[in-house]
N, CA, C and O atoms as a CHARMM CRD file, in Angstrom:
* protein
*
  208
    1    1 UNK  N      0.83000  -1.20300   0.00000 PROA 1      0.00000
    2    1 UNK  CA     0.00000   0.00000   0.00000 PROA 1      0.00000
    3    1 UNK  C      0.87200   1.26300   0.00000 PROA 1      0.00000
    4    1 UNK  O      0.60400   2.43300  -0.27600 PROA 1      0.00000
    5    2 UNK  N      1.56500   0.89100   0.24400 PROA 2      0.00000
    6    2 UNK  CA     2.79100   2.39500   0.43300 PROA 2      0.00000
    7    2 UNK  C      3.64000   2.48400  -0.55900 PROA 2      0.00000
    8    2 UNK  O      4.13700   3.50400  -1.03700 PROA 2      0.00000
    9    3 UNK  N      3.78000   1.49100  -0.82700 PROA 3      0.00000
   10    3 UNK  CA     4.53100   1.64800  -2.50200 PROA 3      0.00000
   11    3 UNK  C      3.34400   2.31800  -3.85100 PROA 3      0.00000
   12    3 UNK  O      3.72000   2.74500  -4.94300 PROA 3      0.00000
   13    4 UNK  N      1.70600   2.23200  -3.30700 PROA 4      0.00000
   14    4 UNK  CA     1.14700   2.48200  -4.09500 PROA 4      0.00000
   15    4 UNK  C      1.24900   3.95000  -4.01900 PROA 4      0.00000
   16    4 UNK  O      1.79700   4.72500  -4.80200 PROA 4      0.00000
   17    5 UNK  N      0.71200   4.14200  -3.09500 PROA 5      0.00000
   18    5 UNK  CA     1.17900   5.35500  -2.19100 PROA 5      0.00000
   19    5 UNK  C      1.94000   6.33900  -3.17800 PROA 5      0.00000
   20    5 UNK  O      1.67500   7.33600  -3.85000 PROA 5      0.00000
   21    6 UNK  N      3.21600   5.38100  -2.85500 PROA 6      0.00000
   22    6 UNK  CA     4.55100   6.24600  -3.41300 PROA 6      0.00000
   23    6 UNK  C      4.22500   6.65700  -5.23900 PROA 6      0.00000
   24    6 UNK  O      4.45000   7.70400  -5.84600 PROA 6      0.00000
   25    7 UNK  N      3.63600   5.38300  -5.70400 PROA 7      0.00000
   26    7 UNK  CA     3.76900   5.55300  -6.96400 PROA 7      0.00000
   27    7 UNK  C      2.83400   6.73600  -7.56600 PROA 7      0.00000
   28    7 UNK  O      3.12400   7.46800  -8.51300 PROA 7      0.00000
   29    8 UNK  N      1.68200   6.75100  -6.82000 PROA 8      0.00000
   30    8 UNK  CA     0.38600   7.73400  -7.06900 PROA 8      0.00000
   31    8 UNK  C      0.43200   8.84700  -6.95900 PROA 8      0.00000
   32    8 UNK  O     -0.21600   9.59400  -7.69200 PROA 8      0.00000
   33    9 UNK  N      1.46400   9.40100  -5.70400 PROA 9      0.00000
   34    9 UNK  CA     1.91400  10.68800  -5.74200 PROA 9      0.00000
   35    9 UNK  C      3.06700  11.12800  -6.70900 PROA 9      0.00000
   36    9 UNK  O      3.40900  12.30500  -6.82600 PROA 9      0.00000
   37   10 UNK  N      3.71600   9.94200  -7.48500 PROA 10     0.00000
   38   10 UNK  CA     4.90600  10.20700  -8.32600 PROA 10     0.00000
   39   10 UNK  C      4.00800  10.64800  -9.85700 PROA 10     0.00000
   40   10 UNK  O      4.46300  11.46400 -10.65900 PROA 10     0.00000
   41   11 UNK  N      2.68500   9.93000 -10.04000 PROA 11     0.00000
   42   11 UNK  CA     2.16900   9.99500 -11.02700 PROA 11     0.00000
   43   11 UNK  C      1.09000  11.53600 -11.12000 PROA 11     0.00000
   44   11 UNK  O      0.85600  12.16600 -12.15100 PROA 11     0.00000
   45   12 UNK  N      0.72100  11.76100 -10.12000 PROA 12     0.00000
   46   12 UNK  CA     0.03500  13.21500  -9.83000 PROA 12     0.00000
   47   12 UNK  C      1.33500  13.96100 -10.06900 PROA 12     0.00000
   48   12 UNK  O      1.63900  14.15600 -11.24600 PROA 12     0.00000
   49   13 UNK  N      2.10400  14.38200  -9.16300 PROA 13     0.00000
   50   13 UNK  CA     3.59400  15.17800  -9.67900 PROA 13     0.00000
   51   13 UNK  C      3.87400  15.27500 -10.77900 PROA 13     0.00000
   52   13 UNK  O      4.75400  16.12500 -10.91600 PROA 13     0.00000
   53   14 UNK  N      3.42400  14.60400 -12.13800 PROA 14     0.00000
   54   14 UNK  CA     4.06300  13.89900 -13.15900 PROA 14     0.00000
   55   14 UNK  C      3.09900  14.78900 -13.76900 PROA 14     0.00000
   56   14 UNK  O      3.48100  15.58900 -14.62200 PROA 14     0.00000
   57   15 UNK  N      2.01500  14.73600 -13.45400 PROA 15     0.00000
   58   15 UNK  CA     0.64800  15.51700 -14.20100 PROA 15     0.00000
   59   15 UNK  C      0.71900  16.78700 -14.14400 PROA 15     0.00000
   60   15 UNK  O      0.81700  17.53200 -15.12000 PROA 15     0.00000
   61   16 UNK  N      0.65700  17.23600 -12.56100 PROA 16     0.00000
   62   16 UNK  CA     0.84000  18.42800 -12.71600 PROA 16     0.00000
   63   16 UNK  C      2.37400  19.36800 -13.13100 PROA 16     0.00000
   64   16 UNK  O      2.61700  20.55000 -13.37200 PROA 16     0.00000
   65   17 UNK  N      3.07000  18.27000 -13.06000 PROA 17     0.00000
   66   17 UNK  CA     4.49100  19.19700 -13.47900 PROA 17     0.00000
   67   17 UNK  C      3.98500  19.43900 -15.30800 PROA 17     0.00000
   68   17 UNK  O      4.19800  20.53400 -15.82900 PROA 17     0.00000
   69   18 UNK  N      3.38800  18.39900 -16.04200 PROA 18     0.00000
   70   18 UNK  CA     3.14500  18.17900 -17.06800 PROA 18     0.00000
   71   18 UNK  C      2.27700  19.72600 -17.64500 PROA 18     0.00000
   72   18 UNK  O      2.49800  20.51200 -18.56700 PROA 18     0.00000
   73   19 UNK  N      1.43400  19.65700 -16.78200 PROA 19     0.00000
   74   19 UNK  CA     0.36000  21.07500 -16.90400 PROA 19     0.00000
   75   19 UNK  C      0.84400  22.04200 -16.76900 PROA 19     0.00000
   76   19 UNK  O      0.58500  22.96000 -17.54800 PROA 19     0.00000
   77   20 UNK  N      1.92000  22.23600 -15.50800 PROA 20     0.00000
   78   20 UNK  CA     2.41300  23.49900 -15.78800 PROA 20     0.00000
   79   20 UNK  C      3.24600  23.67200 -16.67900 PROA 20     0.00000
   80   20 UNK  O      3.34900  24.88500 -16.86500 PROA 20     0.00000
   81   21 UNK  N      4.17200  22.87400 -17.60500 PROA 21     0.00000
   82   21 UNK  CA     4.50300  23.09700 -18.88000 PROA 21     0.00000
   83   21 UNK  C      4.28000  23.84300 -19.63600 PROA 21     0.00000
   84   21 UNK  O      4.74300  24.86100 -20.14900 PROA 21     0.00000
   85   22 UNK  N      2.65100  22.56300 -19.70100 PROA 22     0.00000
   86   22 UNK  CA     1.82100  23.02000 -21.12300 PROA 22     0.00000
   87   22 UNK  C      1.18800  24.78400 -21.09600 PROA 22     0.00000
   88   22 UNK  O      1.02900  25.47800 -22.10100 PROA 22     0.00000
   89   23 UNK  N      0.90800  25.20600 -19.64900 PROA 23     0.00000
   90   23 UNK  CA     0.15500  26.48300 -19.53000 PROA 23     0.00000
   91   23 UNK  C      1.61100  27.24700 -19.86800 PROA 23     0.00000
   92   23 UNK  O      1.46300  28.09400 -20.74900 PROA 23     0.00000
   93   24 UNK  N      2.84700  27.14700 -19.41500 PROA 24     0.00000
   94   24 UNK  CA     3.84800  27.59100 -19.70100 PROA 24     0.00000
   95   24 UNK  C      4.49200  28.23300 -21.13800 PROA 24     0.00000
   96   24 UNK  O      4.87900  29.36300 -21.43200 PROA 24     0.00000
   97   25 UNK  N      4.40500  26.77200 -21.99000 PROA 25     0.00000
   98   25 UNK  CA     4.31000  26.64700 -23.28800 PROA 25     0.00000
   99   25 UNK  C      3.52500  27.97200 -24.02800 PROA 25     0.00000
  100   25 UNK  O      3.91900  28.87000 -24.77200 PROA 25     0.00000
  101   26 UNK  N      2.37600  27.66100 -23.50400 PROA 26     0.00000
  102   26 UNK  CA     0.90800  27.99800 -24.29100 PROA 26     0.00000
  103   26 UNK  C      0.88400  29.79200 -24.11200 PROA 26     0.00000
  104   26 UNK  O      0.52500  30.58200 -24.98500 PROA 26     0.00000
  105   27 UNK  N      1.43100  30.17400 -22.57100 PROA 27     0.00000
  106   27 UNK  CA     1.47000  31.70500 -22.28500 PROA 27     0.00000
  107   27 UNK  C      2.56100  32.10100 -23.22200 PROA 27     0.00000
  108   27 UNK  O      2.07000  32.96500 -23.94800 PROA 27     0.00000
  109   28 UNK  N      3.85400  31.88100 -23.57400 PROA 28     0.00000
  110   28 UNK  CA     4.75100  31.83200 -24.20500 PROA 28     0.00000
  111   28 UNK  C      4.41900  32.20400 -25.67800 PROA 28     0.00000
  112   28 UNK  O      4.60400  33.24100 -26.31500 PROA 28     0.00000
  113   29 UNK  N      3.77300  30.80400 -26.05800 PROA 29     0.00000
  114   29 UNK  CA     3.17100  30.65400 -27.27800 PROA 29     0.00000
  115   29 UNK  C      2.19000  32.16400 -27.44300 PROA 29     0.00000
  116   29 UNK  O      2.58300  33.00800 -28.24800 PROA 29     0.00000
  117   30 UNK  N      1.24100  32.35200 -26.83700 PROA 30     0.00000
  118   30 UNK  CA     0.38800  33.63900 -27.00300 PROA 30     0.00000
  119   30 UNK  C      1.34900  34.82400 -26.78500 PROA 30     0.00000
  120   30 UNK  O      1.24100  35.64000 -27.70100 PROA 30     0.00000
  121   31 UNK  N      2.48800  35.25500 -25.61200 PROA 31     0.00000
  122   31 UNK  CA     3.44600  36.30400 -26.09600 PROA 31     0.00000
  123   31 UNK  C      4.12000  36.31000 -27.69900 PROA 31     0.00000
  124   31 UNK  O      4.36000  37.25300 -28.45300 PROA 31     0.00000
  125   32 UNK  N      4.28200  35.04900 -27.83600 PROA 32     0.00000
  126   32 UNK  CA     4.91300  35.66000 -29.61600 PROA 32     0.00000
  127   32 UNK  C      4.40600  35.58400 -30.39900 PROA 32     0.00000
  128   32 UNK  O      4.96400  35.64800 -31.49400 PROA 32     0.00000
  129   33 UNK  N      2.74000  35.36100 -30.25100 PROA 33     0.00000
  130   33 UNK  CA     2.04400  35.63000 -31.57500 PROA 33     0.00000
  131   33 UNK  C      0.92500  36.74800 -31.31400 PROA 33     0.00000
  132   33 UNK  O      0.03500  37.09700 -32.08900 PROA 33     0.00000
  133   34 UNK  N      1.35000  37.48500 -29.30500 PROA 34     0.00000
  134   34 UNK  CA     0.89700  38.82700 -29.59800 PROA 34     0.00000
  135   34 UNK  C      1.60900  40.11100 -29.74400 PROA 34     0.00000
  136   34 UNK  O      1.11900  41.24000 -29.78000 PROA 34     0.00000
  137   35 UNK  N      3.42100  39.59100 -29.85800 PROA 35     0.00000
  138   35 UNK  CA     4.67600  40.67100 -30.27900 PROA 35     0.00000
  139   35 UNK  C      4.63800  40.23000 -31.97100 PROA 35     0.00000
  140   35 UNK  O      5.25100  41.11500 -32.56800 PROA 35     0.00000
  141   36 UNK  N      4.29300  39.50800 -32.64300 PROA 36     0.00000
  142   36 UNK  CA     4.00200  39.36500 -34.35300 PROA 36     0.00000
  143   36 UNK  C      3.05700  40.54900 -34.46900 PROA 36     0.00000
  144   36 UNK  O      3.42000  41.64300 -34.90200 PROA 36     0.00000
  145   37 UNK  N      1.89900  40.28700 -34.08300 PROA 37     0.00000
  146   37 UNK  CA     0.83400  41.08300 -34.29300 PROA 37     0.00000
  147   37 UNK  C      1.14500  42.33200 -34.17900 PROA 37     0.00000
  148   37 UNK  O      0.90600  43.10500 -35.10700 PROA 37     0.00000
  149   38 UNK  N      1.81500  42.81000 -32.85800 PROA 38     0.00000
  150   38 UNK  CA     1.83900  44.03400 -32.45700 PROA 38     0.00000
  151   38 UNK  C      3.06700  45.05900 -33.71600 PROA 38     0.00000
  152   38 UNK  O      3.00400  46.10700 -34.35900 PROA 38     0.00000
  153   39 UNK  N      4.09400  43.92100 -33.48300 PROA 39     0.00000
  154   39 UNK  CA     4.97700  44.42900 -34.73500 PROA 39     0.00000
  155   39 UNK  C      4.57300  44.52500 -36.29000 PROA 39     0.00000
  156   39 UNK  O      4.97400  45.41600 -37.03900 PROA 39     0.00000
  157   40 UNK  N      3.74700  43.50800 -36.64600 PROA 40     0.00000
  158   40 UNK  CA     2.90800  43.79800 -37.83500 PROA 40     0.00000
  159   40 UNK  C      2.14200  44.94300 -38.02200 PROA 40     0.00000
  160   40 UNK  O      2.14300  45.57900 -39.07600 PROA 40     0.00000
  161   41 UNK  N      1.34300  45.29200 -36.82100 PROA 41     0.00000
  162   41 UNK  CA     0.59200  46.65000 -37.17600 PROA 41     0.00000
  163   41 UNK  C      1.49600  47.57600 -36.97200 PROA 41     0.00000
  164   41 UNK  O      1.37900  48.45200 -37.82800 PROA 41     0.00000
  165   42 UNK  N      2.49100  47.82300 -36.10300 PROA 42     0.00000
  166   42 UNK  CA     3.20000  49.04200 -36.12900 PROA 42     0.00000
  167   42 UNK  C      4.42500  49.03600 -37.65200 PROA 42     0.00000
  168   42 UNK  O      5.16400  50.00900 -37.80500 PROA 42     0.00000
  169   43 UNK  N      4.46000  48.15500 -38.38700 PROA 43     0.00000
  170   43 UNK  CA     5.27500  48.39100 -39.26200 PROA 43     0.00000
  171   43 UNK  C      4.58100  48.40800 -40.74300 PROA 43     0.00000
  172   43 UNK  O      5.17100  48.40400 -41.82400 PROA 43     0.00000
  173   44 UNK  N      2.94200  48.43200 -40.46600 PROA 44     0.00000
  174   44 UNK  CA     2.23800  48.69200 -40.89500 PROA 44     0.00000
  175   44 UNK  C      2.09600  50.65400 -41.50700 PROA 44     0.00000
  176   44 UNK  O      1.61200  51.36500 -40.62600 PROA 44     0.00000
  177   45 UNK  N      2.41000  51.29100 -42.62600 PROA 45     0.00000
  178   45 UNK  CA     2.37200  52.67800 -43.12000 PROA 45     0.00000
  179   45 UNK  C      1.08800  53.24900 -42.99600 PROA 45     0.00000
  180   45 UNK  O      0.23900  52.87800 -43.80700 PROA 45     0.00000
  181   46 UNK  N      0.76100  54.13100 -42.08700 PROA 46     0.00000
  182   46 UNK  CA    -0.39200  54.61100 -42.57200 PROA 46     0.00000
  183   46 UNK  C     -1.25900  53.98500 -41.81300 PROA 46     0.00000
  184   46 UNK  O     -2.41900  53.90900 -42.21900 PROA 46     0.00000
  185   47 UNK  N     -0.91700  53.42900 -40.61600 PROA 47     0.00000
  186   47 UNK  CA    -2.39100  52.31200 -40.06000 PROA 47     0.00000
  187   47 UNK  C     -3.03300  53.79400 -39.13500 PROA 47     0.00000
  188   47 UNK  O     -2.25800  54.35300 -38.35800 PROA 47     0.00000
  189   48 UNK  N     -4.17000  54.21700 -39.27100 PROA 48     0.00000
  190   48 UNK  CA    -4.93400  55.37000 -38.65700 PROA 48     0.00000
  191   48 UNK  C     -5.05300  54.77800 -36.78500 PROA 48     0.00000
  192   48 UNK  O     -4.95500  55.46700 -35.76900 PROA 48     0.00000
  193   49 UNK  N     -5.19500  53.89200 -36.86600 PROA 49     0.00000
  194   49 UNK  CA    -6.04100  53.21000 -35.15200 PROA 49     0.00000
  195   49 UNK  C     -4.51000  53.07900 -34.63400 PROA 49     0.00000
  196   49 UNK  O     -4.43100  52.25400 -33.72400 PROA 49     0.00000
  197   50 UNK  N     -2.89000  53.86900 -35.08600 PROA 50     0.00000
  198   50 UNK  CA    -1.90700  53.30500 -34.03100 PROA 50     0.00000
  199   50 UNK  C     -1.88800  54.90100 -33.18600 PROA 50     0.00000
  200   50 UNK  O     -1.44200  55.22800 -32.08600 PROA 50     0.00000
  201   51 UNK  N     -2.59000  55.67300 -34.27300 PROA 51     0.00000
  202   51 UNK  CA    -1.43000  56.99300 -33.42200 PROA 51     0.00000
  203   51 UNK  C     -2.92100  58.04300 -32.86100 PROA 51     0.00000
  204   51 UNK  O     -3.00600  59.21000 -33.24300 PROA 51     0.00000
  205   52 UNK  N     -3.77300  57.54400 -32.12900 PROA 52     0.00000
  206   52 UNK  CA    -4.89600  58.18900 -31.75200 PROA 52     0.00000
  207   52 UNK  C     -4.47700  59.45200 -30.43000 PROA 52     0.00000
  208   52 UNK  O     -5.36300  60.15500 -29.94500 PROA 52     0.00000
């Protein structure tokens, strides 16, 4: 029972180390495709909605 124990908390650890990755990943992932964007419109000539 204690080895199950052991193993069940190794496998939760495993999950959540896993998740915080992925949210890791994913925040990451959304910073550089909202510094694309941002650099796209500002290198954008003439865009009226940058300089209000």
């Amino acid at each position: 029972m204690a080895v199950e124990a052991v193993e069940n908390n190794t496998n939760s650890q495993r999950i959540a180390f896993t998740a915080i990755k992925l949210s890791s990943l994913l925040y990451k992932l959304c910073g550089v495709i909202h510094l694309a964007i941002w650099l796209e419109l500002k290198l954008i000539d003439g865009a009226p909605w940058l300089e209000q």
